[in-house]
C-alpha positions as a Python dict, from the first residue, in 0.01 Angstrom:
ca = {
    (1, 'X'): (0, 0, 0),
    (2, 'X'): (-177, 0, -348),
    (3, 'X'): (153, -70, -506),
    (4, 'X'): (220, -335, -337),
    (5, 'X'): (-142, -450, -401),
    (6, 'X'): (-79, -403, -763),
    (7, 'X'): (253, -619, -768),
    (8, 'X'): (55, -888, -583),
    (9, 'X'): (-181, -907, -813),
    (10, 'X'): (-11, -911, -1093),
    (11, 'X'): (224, -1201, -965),
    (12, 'X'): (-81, -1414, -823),
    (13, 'X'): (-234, -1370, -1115),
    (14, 'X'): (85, -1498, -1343),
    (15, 'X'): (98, -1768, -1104),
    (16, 'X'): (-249, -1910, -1147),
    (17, 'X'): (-160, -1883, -1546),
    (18, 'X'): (147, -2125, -1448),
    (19, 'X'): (-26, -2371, -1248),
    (20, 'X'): (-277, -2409, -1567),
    (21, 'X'): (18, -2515, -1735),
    (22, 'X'): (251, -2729, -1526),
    (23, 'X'): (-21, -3028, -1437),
    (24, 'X'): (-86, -3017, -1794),
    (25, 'X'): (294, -3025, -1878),
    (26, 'X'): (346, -3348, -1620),
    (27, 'X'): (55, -3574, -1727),
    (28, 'X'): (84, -3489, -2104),
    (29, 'X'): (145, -3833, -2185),
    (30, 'X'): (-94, -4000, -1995),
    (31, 'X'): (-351, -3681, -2147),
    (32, 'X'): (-264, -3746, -2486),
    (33, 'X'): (-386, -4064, -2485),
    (34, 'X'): (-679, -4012, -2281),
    (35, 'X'): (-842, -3809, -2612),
    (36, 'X'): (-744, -4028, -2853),
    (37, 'X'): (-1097, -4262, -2818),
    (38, 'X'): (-1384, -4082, -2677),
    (39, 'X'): (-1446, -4423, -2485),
    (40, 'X'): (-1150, -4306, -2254),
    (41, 'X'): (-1301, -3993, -2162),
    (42, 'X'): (-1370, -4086, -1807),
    (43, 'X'): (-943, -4138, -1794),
    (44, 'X'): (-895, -3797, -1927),
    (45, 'X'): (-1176, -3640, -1697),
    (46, 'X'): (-987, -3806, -1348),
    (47, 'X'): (-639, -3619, -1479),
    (48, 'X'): (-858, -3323, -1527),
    (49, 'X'): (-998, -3322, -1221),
    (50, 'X'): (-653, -3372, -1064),
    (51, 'X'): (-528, -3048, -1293),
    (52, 'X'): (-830, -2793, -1155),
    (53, 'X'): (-735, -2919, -816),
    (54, 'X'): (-378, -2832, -829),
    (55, 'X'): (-491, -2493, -946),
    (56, 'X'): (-720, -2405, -709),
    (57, 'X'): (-483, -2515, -397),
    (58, 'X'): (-144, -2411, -583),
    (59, 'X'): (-349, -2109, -593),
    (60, 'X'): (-405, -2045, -245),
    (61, 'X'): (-832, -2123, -299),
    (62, 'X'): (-949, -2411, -101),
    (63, 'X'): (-1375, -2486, -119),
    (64, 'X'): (-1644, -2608, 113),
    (65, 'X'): (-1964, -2818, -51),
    (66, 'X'): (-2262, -2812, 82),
    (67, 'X'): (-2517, -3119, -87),
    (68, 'X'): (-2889, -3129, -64),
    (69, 'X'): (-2900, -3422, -316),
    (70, 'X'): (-2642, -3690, -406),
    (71, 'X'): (-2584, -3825, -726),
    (72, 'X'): (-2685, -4194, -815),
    (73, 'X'): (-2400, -4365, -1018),
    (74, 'X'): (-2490, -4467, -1395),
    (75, 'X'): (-2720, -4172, -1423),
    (76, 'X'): (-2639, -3889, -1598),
    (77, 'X'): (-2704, -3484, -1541),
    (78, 'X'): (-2776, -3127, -1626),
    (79, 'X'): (-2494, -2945, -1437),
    (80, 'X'): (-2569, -2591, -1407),
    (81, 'X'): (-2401, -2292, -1259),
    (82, 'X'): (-2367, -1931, -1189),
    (83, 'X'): (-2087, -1830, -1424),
    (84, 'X'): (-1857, -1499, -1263),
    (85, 'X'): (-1481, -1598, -1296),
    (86, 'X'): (-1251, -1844, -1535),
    (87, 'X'): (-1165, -2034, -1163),
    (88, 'X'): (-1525, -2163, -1211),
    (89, 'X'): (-1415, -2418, -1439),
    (90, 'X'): (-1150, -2525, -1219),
    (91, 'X'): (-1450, -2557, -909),
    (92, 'X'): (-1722, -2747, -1081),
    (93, 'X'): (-1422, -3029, -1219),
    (94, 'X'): (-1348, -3009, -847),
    (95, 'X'): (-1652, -3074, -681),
    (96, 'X'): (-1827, -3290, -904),
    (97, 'X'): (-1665, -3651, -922),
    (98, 'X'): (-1951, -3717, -1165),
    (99, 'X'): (-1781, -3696, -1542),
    (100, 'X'): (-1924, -3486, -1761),
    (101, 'X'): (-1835, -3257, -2038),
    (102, 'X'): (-1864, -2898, -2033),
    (103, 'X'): (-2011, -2705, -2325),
    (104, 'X'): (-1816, -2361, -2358),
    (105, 'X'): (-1742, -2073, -2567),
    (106, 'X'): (-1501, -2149, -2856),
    (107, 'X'): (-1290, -1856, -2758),
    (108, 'X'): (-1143, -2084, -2486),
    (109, 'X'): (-971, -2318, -2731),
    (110, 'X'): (-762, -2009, -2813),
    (111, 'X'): (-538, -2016, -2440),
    (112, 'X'): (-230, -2220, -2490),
    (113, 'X'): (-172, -2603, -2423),
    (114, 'X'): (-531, -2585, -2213),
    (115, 'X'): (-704, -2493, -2541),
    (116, 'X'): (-594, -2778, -2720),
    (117, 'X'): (-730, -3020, -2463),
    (118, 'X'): (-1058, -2840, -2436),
    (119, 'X'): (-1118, -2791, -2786),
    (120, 'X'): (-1067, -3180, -2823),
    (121, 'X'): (-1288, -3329, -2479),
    (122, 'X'): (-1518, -2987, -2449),
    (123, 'X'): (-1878, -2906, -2687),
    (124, 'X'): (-1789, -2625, -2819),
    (125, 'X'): (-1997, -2349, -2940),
    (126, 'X'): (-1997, -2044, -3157),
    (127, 'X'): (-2260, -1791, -3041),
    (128, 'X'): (-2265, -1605, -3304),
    (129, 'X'): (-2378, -1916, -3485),
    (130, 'X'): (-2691, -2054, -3542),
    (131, 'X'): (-2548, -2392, -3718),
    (132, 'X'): (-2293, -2404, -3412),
    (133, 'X'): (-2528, -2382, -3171),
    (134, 'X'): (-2739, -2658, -3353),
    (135, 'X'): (-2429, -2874, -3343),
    (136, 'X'): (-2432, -2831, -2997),
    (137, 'X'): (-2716, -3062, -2949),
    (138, 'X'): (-2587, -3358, -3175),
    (139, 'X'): (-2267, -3360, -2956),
    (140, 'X'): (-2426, -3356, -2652),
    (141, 'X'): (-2670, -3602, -2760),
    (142, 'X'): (-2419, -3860, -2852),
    (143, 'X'): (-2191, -3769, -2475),
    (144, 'X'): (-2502, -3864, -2359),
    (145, 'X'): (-2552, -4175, -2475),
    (146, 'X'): (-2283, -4241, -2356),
    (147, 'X'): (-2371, -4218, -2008),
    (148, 'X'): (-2197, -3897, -1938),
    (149, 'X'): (-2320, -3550, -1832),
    (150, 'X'): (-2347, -3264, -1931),
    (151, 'X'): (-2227, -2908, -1754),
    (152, 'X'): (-2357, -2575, -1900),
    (153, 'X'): (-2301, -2230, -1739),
    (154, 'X'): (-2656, -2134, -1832),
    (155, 'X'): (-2596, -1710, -1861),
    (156, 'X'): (-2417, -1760, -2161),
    (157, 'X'): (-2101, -1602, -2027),
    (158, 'X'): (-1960, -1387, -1773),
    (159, 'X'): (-2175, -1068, -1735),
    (160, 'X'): (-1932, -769, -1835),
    (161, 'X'): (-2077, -601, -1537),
    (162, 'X'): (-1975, -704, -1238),
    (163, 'X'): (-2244, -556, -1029),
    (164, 'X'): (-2570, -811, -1177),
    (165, 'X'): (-2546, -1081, -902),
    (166, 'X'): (-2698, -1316, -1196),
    (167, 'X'): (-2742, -1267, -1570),
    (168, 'X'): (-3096, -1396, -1713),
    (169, 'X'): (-3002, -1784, -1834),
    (170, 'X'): (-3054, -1918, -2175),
    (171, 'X'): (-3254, -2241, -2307),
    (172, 'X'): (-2998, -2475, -2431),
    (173, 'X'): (-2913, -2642, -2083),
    (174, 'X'): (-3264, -2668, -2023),
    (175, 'X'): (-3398, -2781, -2388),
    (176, 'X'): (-3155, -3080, -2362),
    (177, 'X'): (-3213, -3185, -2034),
    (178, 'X'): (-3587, -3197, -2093),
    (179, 'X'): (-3500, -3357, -2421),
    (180, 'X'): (-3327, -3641, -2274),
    (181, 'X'): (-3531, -3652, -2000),
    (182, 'X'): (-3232, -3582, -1723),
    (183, 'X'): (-3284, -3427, -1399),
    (184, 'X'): (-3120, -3043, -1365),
    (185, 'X'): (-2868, -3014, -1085),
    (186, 'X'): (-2849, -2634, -993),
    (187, 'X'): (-2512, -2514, -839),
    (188, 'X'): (-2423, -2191, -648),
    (189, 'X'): (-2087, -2066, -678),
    (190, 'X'): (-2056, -1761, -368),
    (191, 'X'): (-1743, -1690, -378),
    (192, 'X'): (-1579, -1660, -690),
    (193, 'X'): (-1613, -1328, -803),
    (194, 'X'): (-1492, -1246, -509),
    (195, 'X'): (-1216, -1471, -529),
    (196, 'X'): (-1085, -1426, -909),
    (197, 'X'): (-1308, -1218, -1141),
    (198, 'X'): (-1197, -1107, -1454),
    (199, 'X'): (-1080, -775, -1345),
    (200, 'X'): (-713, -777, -1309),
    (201, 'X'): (-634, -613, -1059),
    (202, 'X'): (-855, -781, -794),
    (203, 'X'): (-921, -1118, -612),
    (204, 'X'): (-746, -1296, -307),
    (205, 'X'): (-662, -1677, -183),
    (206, 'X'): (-899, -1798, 46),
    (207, 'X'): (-1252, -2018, 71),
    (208, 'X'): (-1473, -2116, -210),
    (209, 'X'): (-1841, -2196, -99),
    (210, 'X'): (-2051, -2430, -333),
    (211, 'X'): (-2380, -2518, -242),
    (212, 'X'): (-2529, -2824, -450),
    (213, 'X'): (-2911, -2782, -467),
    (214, 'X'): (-3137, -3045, -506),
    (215, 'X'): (-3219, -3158, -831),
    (216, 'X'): (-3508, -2962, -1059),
    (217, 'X'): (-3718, -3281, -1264),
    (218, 'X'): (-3753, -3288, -1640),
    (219, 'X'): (-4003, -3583, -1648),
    (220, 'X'): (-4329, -3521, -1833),
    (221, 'X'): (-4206, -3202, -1967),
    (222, 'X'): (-4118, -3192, -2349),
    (223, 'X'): (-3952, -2959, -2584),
    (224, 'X'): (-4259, -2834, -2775),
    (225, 'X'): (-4409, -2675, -2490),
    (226, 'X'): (-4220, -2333, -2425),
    (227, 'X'): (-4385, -2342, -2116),
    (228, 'X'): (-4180, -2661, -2006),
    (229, 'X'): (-3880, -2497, -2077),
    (230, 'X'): (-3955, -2185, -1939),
    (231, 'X'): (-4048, -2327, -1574),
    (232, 'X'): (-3705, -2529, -1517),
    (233, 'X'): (-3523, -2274, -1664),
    (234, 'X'): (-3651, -2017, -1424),
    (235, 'X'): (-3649, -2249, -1113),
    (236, 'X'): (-3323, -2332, -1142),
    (237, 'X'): (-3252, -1942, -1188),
    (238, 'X'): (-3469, -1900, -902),
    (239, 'X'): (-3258, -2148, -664),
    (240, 'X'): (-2972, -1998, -752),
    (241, 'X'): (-3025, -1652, -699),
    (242, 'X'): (-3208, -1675, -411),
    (243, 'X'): (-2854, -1866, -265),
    (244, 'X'): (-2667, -1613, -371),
    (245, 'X'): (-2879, -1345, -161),
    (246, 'X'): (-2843, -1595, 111),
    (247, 'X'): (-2464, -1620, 29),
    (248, 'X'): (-2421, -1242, 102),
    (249, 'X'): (-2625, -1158, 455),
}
């Protein structure tokens, strides 16, 4: 039985690696010019969205949402979300019709054909950087301006652990939103790591739950106060985690 576990596995998971590819491989014309004016960003994000959808159903994954708060149109937001598996990119373009731009690791731009689009629509950042991370915040500035969103995965990466249910979050989703005076929109992802964690040899098709919390307000506060930035930073870590216990009873 683990054998055939192991095969499974190992097929699945080549399969998801495929279905990154073949959307990508179909719309490449219409994708290629969809990056070259940042002013048709809101093309490429609808064939993106159509690209983590085909993933996550070619897959075998399907998702239920559950809203507390709906978005207003023209308004942009501070995306935020629990960050356990590489299928949670696929969720959050998914679920949120919203467009936005994700900032990510760099390392991502590395993964073939995806990589090139992502390095060219995505904020990237270097963590090891301090001038990266710096550049971060000029990018995201000008996105916004241009009345898009922003989505951050606020633990910095996927915990190497798989036992912490949530990883302490860092500032930088919560410094810009209180910059730009946006309202934070936490999101709980329960099913993921479950579904398709890094480990290999693990995962299985089935439901995605995403519960979209209502929204945590940046008015008043400002980026001198630490104190600002520490309080929506740990509410939103606070909303989250406490869904995530509720998640697993």
């Amino acid at each position: 039985m683990k054998i055939l576990k192991i095969i499974f596995w190992t097929l699945w998971r080549i399969w998801f690696y495929i279905m990154m590819g073949i959307p990508i491989i179909i719309m490449l014309p219409f994708l290629l010019v969809s990056i070259l004016k940042e002013k048709w960003y809101s093309y490429f994000f609808i064939m993106a969205r159509i690209w983590a959808k085909c993933i996550l159903y070619g897959s075998g994954f399907y998702y239920k949402v559950e809203r507390e708060q709906q978005l207003e149109s023209g308004s942009s937001y501070m995306f935020v979300a629990n960050h356990t598996s590489m299928a949670d990119i696929m969720l959050m373009l998914a679920v949120v019709k919203h467009p936005f731009v994700f900032v990510g690791k760099k390392e991502l731009s590395k993964i073939p054909l995806f990589g090139f689009f992502y390095k060219r629509t995505c904020i990237l950042v270097d963590r090891g950087s301090q001038r990266s991370r710096m550049e971060v915040f000029n990018r995201a500035e000008r996105r916004l301006k241009q009345g898009l969103s922003i989505c951050i995965f606020p633990e910095g990466g996927v915990p190497s652990d798989e036992t912490i249910l949530l990883d302490s979050f860092k500032d930088g989703a919560f410094r810009l939103a209180i910059e730009h005076q946006i309202p934070i929109v936490p999101m709980t992802f329960a099913d993921n790591k479950e579904r398709f964690s890094y480990t290999f040899f693990s995962g299985s098709p089935g439901l995605m739950r995403v519960k979209v919390h209502s929204f945590v307000s940046t008015i008043g506060k400002t980026i001198e106060n630490k104190k600002d930035i520490k309080e929506v930073k740990e509410e939103a870590r606070t909303i989250i985690n406490n869904q995530l216990l509720r998640f697993k009873k």
